[in-house]
C-alpha positions, -999 to +999 in steps of 0.1 A: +000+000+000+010+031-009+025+058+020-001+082+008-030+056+006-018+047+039-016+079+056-056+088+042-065+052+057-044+071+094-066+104+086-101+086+082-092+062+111-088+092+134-117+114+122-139+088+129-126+086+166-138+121+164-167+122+146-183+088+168-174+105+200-194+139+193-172+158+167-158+181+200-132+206+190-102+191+206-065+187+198-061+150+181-024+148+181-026+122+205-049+103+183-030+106+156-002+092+170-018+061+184-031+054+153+004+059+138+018+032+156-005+010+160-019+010+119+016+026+105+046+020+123+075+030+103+056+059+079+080+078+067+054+107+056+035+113+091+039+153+085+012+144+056-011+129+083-008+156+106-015+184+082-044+168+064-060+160+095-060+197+104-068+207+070-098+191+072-114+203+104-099+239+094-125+238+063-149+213+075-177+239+081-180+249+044-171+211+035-204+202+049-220+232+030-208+219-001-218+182+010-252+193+013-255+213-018-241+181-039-261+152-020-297+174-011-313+141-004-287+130+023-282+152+057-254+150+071-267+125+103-282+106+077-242+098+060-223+072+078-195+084+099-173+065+074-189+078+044-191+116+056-155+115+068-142+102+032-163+130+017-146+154+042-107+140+030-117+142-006-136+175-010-111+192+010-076+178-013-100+185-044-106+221-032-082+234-007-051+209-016-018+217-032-030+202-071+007+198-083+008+173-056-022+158-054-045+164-088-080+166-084-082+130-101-063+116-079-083+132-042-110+115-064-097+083-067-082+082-031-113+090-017-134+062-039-104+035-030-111+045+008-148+044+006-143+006-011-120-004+016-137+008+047-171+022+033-203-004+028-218-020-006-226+016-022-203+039-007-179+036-035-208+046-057-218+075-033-184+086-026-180+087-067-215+104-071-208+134-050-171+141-059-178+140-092-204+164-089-184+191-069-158+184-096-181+189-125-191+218-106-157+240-107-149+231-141-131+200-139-096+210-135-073+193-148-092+171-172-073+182-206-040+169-186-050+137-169-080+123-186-086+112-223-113+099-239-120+059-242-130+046-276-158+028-264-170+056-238-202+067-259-218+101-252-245+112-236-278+111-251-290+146-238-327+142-253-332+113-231-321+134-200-344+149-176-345+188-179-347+212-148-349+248-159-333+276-143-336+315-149-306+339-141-294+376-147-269+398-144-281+425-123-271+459-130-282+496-108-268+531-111-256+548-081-239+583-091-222+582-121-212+547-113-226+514-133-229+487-105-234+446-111-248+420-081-230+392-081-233+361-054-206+341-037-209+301-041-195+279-013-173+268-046-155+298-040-168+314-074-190+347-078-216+336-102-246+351-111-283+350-091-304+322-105-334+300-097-357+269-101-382+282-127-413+258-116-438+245-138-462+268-150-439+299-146-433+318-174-386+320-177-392+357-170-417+352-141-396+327-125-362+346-128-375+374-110-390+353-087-362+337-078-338+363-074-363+384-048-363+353-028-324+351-033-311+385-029-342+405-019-340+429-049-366+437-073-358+436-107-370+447-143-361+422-169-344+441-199-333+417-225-323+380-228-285+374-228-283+337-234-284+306-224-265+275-209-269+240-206-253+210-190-255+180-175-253+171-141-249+142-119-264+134-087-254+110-063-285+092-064-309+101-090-285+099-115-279+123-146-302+159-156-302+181-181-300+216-168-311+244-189-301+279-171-318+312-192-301+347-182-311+378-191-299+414-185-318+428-154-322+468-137-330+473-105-326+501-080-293+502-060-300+493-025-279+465+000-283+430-007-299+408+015-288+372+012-312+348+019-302+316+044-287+287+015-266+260+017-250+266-019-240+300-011-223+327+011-219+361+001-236+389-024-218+420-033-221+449-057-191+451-080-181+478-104-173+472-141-134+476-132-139+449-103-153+423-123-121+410-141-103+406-108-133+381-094-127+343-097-159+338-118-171+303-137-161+305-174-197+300-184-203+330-172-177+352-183-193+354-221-228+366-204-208+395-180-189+408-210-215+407-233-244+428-205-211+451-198-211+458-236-254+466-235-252+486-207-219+510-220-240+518-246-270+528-228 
């Protein structure tokens, strides 16, 4: 076995200490240690064990966030301890690790080989569901180095898919002689545009503006349509969608953003059009801000 494979095994072997014994906030060095020697004598890479361990009760509050926003249909009691902890390892090497070191294909794969060695039946297949959600979710980094396309692998079939619609916009106020756009922080660590579930019976407009008074309190006025995105998403349990998001270029007054309680995200800001290039935004949505920042110059 592998020092690093062995090490992970070290890291879930102590969080589950923690987590069965009430998740207190305490020190677990000694923990660590006795599982060192009794599970790893010899390990020449402990330091790994040690920092991964803290690395993952450092971020473990947005963690669960982000488990919750990628398996809805599973609370976090509802998770085995082994199965939440191996969500925990992965998440945070796929989003807060050193990537030269460990690649996001590999926290992947280490997290899937844990969940078949110390998981139940389906853990593998939860482990797998969930990860590769999240990964799909920030763009799959990565994927042009360390993944290639198998000859047999055959495409997915999108008119056989399921399709959830969404509405979005970017949201733009004057305040002075200043231009201003709302944006909204994603536990991903992106700002990304204010969308919604557009239900049945709800026109894309009706439902966008819907949506975004519930999600940011603001009232908007739906100007034009900018475009529109599609992809396909995977959950953990009820398997593949086709998601259909419909944004549109949006006025409203300026006036503070009130972010409404959600597990998906965290923050909602007004940004001038000088900000916006410094932001770490999806590159889906890049095309849309450039395109509403060329509308609105010419206003």
């Amino acid at each position: 076995m592998a020092n690093r494979h062995l090490s992970r095994s070290i890291v879930l072997q102590t969080l589950f200490e923690w987590d069965f014994n009430g998740a207190k906030e305490a020190p677990l060095k000694d923990a660590i240690k006795r599982n060192l020697n009794e599970f790893a004598p010899g390990l020449e890479d402990d330091e790994f064990v040690f920092s991964l361990t803290e690395q993952v009760l450092k971020k473990r509050g947005v963690i669960d966030e982000i488990i919750g926003k990628a398996a809805p249909d599973w609370p976090m009691d509802k998770i085995s301890i082994v199965d939440r902890n191996i969500l925990r390892i992965g998440l945070t090497e796929l989003l807060f690790g050193d990537r030269k070191q460990v690649p996001p294909k590999v926290a992947i794969n280490e997290a899937i080989e844990l969940a078949k060695t110390f998981g139940g039946e389906n853990s593998g297949k939860f482990i797998n569901g969930v990860l590769g959600a999240v990964y799909k979710e920030i763009g799959e980094p990565g994927k042009e180095e360390t993944s290639k396309k198998k000859k047999n692998d055959e495409p997915v079939d999108k008119t056989k898919l399921p399709v959830e619609k969404f509405g979005g916009a970017v949201i733009y106020a004057e305040k002075g002689k200043e231009i201003y756009l709302a944006l909204v922080h994603d536990v991903f660590g992106y700002w990304t545009l204010s969308k919604g579930h557009i239900d049945e019976g709800e026109s894309e407009k009706e439902g966008t503006v819907k949506r975004i008074k519930e999600e940011i309190s603001l009232d908007v006025e739906i100007k034009e349509k900018l475009g529109e995105n599609e992809y396909v998403a995977s959950h953990p349990e009820k398997g593949k969608t086709l998601k259909k998001v419909t944004y549109f270029l949006a006025e409203s007054d300026y006036r503070e953003l009130v972010l409404e309680s959600s597990g998906g995200l965290d923050n909602s800001r007004w940004f001038t059009f000088a900000e916006i290039p410094e932001l770490k935004i999806y590159n889906d949505i890049v095309p849309l801000l450039a395109k509403a920042i060329e509308i609105i110059s010419k206003k």
